[in-house]
N, C-alpha and C positions, 0 to 999 in steps of 0.2 A: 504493500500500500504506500510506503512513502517513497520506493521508485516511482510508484505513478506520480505524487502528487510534485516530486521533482519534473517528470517530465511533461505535468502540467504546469508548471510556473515557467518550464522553459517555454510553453507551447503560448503561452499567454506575452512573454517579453516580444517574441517574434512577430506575432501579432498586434502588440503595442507599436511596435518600431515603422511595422507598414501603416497602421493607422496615422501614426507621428509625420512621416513623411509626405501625407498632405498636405503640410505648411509649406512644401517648397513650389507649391503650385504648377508643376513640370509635369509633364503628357505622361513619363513615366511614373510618375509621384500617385500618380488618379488609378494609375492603372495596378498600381504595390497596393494602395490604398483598397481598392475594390476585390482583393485576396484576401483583405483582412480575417476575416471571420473562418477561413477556412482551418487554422491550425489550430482554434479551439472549438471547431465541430470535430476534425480529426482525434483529436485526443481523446473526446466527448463519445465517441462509438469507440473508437478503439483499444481506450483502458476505462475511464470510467466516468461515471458526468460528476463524481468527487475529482477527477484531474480536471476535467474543467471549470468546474468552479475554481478550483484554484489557480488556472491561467486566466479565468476575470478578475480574482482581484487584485494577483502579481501585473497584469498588466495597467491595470486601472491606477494602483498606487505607482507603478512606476511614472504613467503621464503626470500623474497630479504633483507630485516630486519634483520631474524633471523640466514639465513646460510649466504646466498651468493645472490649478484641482478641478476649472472647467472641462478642461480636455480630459481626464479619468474620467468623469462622470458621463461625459459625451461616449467617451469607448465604451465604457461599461453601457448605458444605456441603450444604443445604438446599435452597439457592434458585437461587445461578450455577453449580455445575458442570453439575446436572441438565442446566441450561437448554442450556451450553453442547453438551452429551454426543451433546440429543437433534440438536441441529440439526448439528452435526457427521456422525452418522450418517444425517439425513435427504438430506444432500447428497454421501452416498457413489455412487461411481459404478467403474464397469468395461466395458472395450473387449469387445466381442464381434461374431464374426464378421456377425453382425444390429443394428451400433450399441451404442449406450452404451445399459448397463444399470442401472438404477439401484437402490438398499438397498429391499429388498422391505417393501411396509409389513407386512404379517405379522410378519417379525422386528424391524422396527421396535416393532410394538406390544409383542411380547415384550421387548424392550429398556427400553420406558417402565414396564413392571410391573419388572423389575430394580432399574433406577434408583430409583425409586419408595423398596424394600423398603430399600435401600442408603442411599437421604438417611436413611431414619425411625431405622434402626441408627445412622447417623454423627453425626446431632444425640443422639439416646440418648447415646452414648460420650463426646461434648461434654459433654453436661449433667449425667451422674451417671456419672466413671470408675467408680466403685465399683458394680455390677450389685445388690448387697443393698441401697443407698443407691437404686436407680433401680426397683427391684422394689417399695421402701417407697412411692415417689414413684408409682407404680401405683397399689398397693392405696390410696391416701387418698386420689385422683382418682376410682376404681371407689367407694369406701363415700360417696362425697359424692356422687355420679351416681347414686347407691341410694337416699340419703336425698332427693335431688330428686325420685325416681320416688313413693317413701315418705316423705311428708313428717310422718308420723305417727310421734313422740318416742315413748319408753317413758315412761308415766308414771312418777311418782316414788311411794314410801308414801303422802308427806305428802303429794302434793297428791290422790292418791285417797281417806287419809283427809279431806282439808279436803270435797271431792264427795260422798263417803257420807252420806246420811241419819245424825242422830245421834238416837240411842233419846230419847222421851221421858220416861220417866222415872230414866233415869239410875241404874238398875239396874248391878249388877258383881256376879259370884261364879259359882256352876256354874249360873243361871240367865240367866246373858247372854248375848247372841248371839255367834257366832264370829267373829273376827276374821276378814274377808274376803280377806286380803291374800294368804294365801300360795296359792290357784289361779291369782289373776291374774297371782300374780308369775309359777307358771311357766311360762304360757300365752304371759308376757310377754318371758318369756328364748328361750322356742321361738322368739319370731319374730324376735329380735336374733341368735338363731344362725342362723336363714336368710336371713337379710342379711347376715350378714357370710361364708357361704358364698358367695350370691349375687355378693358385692364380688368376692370372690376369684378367682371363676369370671371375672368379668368385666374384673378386671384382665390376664389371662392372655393374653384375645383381645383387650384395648384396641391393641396392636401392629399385629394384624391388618385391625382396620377402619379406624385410622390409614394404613398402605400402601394399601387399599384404596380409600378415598377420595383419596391423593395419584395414584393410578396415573391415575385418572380425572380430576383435574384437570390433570395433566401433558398427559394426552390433547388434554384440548380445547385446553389452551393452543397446543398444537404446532399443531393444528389451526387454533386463532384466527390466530398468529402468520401461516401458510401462507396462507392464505385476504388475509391484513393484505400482507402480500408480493406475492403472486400478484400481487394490485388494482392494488399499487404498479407492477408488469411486471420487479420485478426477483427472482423466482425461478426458481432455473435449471432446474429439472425440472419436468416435465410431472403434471398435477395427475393422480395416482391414482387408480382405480377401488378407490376405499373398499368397496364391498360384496363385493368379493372377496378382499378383506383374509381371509387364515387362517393362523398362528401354522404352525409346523413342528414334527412331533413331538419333537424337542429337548425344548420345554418341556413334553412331558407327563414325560420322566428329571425335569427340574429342579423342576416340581412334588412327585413321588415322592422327590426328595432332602430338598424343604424337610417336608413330611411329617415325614421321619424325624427331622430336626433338630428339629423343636418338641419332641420329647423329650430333646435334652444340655442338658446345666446352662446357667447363665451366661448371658450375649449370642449364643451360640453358638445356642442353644433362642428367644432373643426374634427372633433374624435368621429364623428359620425360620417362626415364628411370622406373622414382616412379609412373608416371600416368600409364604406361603398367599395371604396375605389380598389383597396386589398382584395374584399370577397369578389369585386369582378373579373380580377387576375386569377380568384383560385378555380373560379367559377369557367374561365376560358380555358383553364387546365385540364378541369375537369372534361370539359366536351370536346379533348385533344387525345386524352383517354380515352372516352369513351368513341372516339371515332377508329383510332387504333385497335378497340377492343372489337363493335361489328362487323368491323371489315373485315376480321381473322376469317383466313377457311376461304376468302373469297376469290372468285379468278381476279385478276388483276389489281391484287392489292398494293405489288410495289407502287406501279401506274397511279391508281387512286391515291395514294400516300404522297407522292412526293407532286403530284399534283396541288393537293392542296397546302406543301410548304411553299411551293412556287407562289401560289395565292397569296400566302402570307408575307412571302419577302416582297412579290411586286407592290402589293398596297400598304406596305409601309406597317402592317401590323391593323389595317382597319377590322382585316377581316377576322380579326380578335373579338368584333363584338356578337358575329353571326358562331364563334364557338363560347361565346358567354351565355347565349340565350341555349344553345345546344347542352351546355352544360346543367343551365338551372333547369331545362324541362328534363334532361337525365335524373337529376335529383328527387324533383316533383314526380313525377312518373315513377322511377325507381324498380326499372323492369330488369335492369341488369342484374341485382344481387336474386340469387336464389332464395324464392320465399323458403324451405325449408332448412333455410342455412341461414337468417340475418344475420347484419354485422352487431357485433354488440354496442 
């Protein structure tokens, strides 16, 4: 036991040091940084989620030490509990009269969209206690992510008068031409108030596509991790039947609650906001499985399969929403699990 928990604080340092090195804000920096979480999942299935909790909090004391006690709190929030949570629950297990049964990946997945919505709140509450401070911190993230879309300023008077043709002969009085400025100007303010609409709107769901893309990077990670494990011969469970993976209607309540939250005020309404946008990601996962899974057996599976990853790389990931509804009506419906076998 204290070999592991050694080579849990080792697994936690190395993990710190790539979290750390997103202060050098360099292309390889994002990219050390985005491995983060990987060598306290590793640890986490491979000796025990006592080694990883103990590389959260050798890594966590070491930021807070050596940069900043925001920054431990930020790893640990963000990056080691996740990590340790998921692998914790991935090595859950239970006696039954058919052998050991092991945390069904379904609820697992449903687990990593939770987790997910939970870091994106818990760094929020870190970074701006004040929600009207964190709301501000939104919207001038959302109107710079507008103006990068729009990178067309409102001119100014002067520099359209400096562009305007100037009369030649310098004529003035009820014989002159009209100053031009005031349709532009209000053609010009129409399109700064639909930008900063625009901002608005999109500061709203920035929550949402934040959890949503962590859900899915958590995914693969667990998955990289497993896969990293497995190789190694030292994970204790038997590798899953991924395409049968299907969430329990549980999370369709839990979706229907975060719903209703995205409407209360405060953090309360942004948590709600992050649980949509998470469970749409696990939910697209889910009907990624499940397309994987009916297809089995069928003629031309590879065809159909790599057909619609081609779908997905050309539209840029739209067609992420046509497998979100695919996945909630697999859930609703619930025709895959065998009624005389439910999941527990």
């Amino acid at each position: 036991m204290a070999n592991h928990i050694g080579i849990g604080i080792g697994a936690g340092l190395v993990s710190a040091l790539l979290f750390g090195v997103l202060l050098k804000a360099t292309p390889l920096a994002i990219v050390l940084y985005l491995v983060a979480p990987l060598p306290i999942l590793i640890v986490g299935l491979g000796w025990s989620h006592k080694a990883a909790l103990a590389a959260v909090a050798a890594g966590s004391l070491a930021l807070a030490l050596v940069i900043a006690p925001f920054m431990g709190l930020a790893f640990a929030a963000y990056i080691a509990l996740p990590a340790w949570w998921l692998a914790y629950l991935t090595l859950l297990g239970r006696e039954t009269p058919s052998g050991l049964e092991w945390y069904p990946t379904g609820r697992l997945l449903g687990w990593t969209a939770a987790t997910a919505a939970l870091a994106f709140i818990a760094i929020a509450v870190l970074s701006s206690p004040n929600h009207a401070a964190f709301d501000t911190q939104l919207r001038g993230l959302a109107r710079t992510l507008v103006q990068v879309r729009d990178p067309a300023a409102r001119p100014t008077i002067e520099a359209r008068r400096a562009d305007a043709p100037q009369a030649e002969t310098g004529e003035s009085g009820p014989d002159a031409a009209p100053e031009p400025d005031a349709a532009p100007m209000t053609g010009s303010d129409e399109a700064e108030v639909t930008r900063s609409e625009v901002a608005d709107a999109l500061a709203r769901v920035v929550p949402a596509f934040a959890a949503n893309g962590l859900t899915l990077l958590l995914t693969f990670y667990l998955w990289a991790s497993a896969k990293i494990v497995k190789i190694s011969g030292r994970l204790p469970r038997p590798w899953p039947d991924l395409p049968s993976t299907a969430m329990p209607r549980a999370t369709l309540v839990t979706l229907a609650t975060a719903v209703l939250m995205c409407f209360a005020p405060g953090f309360v309404g942004v948590f709600g906001v992050a649980l949509v946008g998470a469970f749409s990601a696990a939910f697209a996962l889910q009907g990624l499985a499940a397309f994987h899974d009916r297809s089995r057996g069928r003629p031309g599976r590879g065809l159909m399969l790599f057909g619609m990853y081609l779908i997905l790389f050309v539209t840029q990931g739209v067609a992420l929403v046509a497998l979100t509804l695919f996945g909630l009506a697999d859930t609703a419906l619930d025709r895959r699990r065998p009624k005389d076998n439910p999941a527990p």
